[in-house]
DSSP file (Angstrom, degrees, kcal/mol; ACC not computed):
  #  RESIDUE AA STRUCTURE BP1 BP2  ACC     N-H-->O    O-->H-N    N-H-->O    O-->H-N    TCO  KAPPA ALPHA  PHI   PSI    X-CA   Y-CA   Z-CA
    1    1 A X              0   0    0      0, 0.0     2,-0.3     0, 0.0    93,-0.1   0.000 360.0 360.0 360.0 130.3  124.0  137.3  140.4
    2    2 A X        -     0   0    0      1,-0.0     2,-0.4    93,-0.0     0, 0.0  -0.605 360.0-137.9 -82.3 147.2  121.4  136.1  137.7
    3    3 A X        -     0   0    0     -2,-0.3    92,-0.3    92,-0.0    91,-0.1  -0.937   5.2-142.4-100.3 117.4  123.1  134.4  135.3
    4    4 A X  E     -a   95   0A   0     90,-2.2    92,-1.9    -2,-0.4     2,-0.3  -0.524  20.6-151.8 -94.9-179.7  122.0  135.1  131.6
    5    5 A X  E     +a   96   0A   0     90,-0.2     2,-0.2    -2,-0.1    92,-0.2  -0.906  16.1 176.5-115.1 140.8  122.1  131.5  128.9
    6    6 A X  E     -a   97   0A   0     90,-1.1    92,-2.3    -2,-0.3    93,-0.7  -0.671  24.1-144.8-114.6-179.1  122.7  131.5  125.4
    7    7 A X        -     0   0    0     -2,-0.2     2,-0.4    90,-0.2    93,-0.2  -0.979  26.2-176.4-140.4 155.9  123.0  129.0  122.6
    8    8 A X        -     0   0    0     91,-0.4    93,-1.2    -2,-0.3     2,-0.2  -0.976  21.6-115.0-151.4 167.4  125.4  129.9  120.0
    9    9 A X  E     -c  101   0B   0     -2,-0.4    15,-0.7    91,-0.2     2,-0.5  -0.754  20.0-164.8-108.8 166.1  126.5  128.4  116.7
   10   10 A X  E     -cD 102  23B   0     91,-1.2    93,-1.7    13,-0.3     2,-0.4  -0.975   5.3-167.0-159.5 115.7  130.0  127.0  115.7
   11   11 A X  E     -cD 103  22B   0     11,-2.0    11,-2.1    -2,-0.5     2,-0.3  -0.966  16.1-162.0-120.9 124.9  131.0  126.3  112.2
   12   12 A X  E     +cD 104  21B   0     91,-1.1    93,-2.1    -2,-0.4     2,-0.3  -0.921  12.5 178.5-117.5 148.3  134.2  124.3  112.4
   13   13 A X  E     -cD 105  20B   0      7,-2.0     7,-1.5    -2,-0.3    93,-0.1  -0.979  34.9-113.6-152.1 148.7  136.6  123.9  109.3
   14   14 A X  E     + D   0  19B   0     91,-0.6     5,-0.2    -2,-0.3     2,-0.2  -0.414  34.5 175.4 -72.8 144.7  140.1  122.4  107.9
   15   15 A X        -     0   0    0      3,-3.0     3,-0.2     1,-0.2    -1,-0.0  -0.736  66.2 -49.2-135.9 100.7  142.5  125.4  107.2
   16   16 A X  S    S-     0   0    0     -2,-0.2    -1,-0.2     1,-0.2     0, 0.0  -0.508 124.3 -14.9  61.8-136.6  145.9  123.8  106.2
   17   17 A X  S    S+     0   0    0     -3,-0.1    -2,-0.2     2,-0.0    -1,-0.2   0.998 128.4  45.9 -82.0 -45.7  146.7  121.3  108.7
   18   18 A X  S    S-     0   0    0     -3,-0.2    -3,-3.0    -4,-0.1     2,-0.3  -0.022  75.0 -97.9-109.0-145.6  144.5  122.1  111.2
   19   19 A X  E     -DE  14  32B   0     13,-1.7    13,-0.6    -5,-0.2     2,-0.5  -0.694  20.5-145.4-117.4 147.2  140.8  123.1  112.3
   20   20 A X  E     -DE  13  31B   0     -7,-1.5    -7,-2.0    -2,-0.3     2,-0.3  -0.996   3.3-156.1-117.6 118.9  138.9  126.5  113.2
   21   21 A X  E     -DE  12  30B   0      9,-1.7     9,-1.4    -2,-0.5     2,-0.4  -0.686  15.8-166.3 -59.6 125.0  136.6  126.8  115.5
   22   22 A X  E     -DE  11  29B   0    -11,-2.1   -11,-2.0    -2,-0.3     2,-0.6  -0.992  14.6-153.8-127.7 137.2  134.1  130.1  114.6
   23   23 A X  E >>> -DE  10  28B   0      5,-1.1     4,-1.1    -2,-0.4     3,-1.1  -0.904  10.5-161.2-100.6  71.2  131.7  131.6  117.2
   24   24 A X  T 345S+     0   0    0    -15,-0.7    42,-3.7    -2,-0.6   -14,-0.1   0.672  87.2  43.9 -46.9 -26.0  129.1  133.1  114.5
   25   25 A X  T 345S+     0   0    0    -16,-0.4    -1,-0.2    40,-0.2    39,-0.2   0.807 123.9  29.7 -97.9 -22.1  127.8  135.3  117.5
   26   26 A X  T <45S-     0   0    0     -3,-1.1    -2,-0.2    37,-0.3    -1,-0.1   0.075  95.4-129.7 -95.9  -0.3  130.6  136.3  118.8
   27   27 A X  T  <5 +     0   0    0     -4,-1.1     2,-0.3     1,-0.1    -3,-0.2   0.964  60.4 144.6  48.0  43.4  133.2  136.4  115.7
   28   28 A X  E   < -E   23   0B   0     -5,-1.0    -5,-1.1     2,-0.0     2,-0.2  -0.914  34.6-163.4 -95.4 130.7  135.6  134.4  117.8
   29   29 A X  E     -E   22   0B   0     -2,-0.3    -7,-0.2    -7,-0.2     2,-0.2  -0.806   3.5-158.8-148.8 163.0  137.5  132.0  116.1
   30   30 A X  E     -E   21   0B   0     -9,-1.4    -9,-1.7    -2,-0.2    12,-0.4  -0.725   5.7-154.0-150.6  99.7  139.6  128.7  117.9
   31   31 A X  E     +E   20   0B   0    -11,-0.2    10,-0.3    -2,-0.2     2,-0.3   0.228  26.5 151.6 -64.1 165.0  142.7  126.7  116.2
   32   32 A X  E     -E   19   0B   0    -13,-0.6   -13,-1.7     1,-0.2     3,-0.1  -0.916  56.9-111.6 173.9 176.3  143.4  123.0  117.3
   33   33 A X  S    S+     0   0    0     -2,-0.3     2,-0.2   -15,-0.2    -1,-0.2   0.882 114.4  21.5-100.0 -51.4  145.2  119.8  115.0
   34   34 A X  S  > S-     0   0    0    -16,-0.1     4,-4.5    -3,-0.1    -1,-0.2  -0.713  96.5-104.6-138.6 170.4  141.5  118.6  115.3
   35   35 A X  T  4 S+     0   0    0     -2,-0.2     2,-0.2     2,-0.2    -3,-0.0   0.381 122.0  58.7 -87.0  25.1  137.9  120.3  116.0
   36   36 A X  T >> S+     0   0    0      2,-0.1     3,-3.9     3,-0.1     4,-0.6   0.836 113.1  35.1 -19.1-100.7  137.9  118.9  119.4
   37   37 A X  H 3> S+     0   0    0      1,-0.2     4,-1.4    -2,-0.2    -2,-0.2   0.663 116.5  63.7 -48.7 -21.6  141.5  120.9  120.2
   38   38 A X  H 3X S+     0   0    0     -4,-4.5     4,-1.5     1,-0.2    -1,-0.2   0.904 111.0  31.9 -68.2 -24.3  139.6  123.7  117.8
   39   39 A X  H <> S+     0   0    0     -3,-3.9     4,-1.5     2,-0.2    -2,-0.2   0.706 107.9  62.3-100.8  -6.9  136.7  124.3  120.3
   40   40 A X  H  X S+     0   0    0     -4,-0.6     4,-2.9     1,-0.2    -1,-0.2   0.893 115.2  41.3 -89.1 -32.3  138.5  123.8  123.4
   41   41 A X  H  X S+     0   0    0     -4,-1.4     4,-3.1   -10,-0.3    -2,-0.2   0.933 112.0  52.2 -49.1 -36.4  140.4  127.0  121.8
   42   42 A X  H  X S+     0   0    0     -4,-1.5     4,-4.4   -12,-0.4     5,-0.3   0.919 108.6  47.8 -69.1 -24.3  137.5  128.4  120.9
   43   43 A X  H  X S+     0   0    0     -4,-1.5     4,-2.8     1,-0.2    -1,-0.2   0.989 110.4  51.2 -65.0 -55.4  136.1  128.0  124.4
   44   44 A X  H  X S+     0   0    0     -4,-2.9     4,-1.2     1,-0.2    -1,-0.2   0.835 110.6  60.3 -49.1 -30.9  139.5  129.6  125.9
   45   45 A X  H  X S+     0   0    0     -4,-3.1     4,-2.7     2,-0.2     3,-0.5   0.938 108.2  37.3 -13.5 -86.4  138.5  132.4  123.1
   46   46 A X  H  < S+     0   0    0     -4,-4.4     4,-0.2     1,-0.2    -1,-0.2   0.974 111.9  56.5 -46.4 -67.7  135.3  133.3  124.5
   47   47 A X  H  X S+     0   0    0     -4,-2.8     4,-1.3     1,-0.3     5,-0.3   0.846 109.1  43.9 -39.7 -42.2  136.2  133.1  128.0
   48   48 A X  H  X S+     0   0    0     -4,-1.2     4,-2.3    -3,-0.5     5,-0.4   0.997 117.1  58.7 -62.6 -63.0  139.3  135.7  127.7
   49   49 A X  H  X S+     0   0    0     -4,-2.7     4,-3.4     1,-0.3    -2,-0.2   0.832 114.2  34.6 -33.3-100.5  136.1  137.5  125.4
   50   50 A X  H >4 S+     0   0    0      2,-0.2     3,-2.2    -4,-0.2     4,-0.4   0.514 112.6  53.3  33.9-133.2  134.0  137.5  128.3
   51   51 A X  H 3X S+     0   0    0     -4,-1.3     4,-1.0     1,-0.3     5,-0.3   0.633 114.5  41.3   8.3 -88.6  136.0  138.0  130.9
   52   52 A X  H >X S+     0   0    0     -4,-2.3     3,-0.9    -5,-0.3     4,-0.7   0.856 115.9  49.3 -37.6 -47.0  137.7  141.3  129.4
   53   53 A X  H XX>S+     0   0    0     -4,-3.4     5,-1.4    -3,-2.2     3,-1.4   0.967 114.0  46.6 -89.9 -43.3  134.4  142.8  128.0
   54   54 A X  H 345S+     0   0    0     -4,-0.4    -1,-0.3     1,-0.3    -2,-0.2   0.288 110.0  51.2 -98.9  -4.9  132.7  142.2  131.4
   55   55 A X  H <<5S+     0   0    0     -4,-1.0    -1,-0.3    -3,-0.9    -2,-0.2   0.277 111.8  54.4 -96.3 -27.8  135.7  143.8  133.6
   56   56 A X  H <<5S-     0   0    0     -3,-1.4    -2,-0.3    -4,-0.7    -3,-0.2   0.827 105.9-130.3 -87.5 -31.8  135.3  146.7  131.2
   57   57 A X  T  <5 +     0   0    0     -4,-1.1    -3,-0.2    -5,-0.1     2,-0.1   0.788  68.6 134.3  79.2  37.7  131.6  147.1  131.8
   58   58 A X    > < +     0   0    0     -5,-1.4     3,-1.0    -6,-0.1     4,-0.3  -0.544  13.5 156.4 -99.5  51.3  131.6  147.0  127.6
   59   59 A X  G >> S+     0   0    0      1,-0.2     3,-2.1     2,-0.2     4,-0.8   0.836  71.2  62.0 -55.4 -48.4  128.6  144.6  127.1
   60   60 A X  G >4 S+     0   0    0      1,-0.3     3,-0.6     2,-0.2    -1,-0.2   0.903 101.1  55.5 -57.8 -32.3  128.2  146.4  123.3
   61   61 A X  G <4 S+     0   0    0     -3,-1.0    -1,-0.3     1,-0.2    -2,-0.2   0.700  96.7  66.7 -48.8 -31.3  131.8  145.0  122.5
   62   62 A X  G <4 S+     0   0    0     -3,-2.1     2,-0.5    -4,-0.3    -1,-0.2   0.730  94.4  50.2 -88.7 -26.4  130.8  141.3  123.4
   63   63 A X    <<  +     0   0    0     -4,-0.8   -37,-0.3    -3,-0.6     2,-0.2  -0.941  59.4 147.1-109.0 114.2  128.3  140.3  120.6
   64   64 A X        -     0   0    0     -2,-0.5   -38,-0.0   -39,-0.2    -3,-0.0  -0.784  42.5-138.6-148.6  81.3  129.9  141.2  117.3
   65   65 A X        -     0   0    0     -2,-0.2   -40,-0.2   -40,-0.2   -41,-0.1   0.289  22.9-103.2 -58.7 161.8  128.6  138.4  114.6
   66   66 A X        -     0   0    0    -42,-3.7   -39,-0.1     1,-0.1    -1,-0.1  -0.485  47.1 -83.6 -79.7 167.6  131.1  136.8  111.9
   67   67 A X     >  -     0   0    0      1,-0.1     4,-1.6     3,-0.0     3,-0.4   0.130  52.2 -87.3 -76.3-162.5  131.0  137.8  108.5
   68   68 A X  T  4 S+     0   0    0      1,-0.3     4,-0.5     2,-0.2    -1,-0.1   0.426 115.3  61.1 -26.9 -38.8  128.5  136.3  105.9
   69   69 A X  T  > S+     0   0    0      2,-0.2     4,-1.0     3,-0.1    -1,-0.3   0.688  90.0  54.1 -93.8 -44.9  130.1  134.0  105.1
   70   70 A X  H >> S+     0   0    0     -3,-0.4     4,-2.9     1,-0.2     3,-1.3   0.924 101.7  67.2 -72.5 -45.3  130.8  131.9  107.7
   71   71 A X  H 3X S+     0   0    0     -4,-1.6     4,-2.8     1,-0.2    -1,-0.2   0.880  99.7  49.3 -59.4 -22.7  127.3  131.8  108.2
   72   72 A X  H 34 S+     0   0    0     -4,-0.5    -2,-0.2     2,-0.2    -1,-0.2   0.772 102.4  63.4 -62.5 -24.2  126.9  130.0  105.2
   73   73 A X  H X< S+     0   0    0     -3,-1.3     3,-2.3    -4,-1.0    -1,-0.2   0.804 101.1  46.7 -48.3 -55.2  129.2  128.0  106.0
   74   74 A X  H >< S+     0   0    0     -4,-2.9     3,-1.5     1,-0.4    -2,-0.2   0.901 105.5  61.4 -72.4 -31.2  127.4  126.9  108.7
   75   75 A X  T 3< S+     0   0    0     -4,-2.8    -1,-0.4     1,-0.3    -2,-0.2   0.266 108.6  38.4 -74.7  17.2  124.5  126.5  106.8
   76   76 A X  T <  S+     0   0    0     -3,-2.3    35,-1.4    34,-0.1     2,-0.3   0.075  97.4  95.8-132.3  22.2  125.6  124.1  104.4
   77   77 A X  S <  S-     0   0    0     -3,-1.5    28,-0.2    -4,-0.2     2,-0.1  -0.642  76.0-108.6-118.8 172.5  127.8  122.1  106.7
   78   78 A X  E     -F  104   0B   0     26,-1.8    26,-1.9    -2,-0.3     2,-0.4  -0.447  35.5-105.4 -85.8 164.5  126.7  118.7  108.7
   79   79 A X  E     -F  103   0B   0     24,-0.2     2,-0.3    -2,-0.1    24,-0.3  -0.692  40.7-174.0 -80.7 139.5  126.2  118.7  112.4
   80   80 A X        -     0   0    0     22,-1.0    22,-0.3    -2,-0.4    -1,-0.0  -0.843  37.7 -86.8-137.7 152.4  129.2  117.0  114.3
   81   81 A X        +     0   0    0     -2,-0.3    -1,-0.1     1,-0.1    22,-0.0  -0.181  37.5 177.2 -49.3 123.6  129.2  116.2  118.1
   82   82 A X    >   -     0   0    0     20,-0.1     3,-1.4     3,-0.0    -1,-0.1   0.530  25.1-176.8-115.3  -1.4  130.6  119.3  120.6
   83   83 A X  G >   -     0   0    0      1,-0.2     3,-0.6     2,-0.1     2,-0.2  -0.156  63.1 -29.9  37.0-151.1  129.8  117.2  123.8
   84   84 A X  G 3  S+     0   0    0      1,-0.2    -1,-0.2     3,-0.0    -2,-0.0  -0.236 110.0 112.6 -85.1  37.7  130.5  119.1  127.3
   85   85 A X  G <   +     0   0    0     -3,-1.4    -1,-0.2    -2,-0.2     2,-0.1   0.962  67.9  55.3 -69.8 -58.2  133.3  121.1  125.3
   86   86 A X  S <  S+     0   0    0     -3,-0.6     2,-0.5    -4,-0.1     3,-0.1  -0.349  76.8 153.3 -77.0 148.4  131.2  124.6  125.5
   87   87 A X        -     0   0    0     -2,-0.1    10,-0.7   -44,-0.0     2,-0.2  -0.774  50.4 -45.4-141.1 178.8  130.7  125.2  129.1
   88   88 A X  B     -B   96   0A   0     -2,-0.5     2,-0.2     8,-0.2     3,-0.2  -0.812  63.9-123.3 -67.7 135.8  130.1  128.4  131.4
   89   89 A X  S    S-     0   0    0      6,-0.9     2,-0.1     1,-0.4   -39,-0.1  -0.896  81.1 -14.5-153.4 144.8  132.4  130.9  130.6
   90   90 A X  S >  S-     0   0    0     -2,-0.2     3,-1.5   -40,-0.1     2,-0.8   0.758  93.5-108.2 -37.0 170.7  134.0  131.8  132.7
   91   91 A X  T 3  S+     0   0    0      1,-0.3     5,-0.0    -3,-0.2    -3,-0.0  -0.518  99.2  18.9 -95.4 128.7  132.3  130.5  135.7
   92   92 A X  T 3  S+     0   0    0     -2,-0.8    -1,-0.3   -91,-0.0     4,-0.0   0.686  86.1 119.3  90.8  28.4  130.6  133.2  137.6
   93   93 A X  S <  S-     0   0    0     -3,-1.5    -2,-0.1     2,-0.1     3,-0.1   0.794  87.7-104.4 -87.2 -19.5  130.4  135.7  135.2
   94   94 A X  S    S+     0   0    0     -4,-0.4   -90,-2.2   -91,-0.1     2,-0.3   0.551  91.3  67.4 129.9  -5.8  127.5  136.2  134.9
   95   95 A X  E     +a    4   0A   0     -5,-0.3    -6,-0.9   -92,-0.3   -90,-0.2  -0.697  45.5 170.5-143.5  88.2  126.9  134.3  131.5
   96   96 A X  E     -aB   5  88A   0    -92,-1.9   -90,-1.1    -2,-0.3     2,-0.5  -0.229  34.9-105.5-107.8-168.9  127.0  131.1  130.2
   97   97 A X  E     +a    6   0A   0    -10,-0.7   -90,-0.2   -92,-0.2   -92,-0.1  -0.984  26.1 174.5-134.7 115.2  126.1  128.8  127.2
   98   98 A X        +     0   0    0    -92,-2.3     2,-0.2    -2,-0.5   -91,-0.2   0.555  69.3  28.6-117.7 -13.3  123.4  126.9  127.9
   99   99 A X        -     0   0    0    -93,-0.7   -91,-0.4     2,-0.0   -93,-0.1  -0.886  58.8-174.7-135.9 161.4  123.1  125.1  123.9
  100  100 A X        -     0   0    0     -2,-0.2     2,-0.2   -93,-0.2   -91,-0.2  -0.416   2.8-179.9-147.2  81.1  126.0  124.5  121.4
  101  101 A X  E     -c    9   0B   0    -93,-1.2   -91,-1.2   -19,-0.1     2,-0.5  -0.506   9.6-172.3 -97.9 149.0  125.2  123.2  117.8
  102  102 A X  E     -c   10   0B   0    -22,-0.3   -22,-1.0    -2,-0.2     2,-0.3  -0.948   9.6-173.6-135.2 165.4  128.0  122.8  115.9
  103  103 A X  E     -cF  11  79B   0    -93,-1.7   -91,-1.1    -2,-0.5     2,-0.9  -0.967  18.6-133.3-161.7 137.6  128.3  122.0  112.1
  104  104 A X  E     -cF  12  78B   0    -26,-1.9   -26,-1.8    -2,-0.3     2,-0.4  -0.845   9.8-146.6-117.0 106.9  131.5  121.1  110.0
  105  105 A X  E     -c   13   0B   0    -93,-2.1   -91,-0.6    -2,-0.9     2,-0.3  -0.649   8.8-168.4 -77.4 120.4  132.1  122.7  106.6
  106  106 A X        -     0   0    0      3,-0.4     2,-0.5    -2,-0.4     3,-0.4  -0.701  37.5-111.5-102.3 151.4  133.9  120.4  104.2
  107  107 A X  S    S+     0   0    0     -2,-0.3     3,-0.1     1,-0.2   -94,-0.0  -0.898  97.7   6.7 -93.8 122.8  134.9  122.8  101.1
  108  108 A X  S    S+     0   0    0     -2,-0.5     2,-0.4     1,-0.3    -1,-0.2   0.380 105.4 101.0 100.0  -3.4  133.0  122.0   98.1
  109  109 A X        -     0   0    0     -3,-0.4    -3,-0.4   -33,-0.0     2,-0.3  -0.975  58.6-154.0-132.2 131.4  130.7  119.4   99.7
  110  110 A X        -     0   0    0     -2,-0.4     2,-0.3    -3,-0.1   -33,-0.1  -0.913  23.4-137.2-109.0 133.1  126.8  120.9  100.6
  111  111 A X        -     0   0    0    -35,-1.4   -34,-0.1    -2,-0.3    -6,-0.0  -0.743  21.1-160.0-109.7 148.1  125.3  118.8  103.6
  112  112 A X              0   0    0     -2,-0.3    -1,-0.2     1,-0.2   -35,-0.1   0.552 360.0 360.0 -90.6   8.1  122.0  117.6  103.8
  113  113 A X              0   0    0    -37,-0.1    -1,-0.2   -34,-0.0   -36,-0.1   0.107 360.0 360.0 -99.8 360.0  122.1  117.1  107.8
């Protein structure tokens, strides 16, 4: 099976006590006490995403961008570290993530990074 790669973007943010992960391209979103534990949610996210849409043979279901906002988010926020977080997912579907930038929105604070 060819496999296709993507890169997708990640705007992480405090919500209460803890962090959300958001998948701008997928509108997927991943909880955690810190944005680490928010993207290794976000990751199980996707994978479930995936997984389901690609068992369904529902490809139009699978890219559904966040709202407006979040991309703004992401545009004003600074770039933070994702490491090997983002991976294949799930492995052999057929799809994987081949870039991951991620960028962390402080509220109130515009970043120049």
């Amino acid at each position: 099976m060819n496999e296709s790669k993507m890169s997708v973007r990640v705007v992480v943010y405090q919500a209460g006590d803890g962090w959300v992960a958001r998948c701008l391209e997928f509108d997927v979103v991943g909880e955690g006490e810190n944005y680490l534990d928010a993207l290794l949610s976000l990751r199980s996210a996707l994978a479930f995403r995936v997984k389901r849409t690609l068992n369904a043979k529902d490809r139009d279901n699978l890219f559904t961008p966040a709202a407006g906002k979040y991309f703004q988010m992401y545009a004003a926020g600074k770039h933070v570290p994702a490491g090997s977080v983002m991976a294949q997912i799930p492995p052999g579907a057929g799809l994987s993530i081949d870039k991951i930038v991620v960028r962390q929105y402080i509220d109130g604070v515009r970043s120049r990074g």
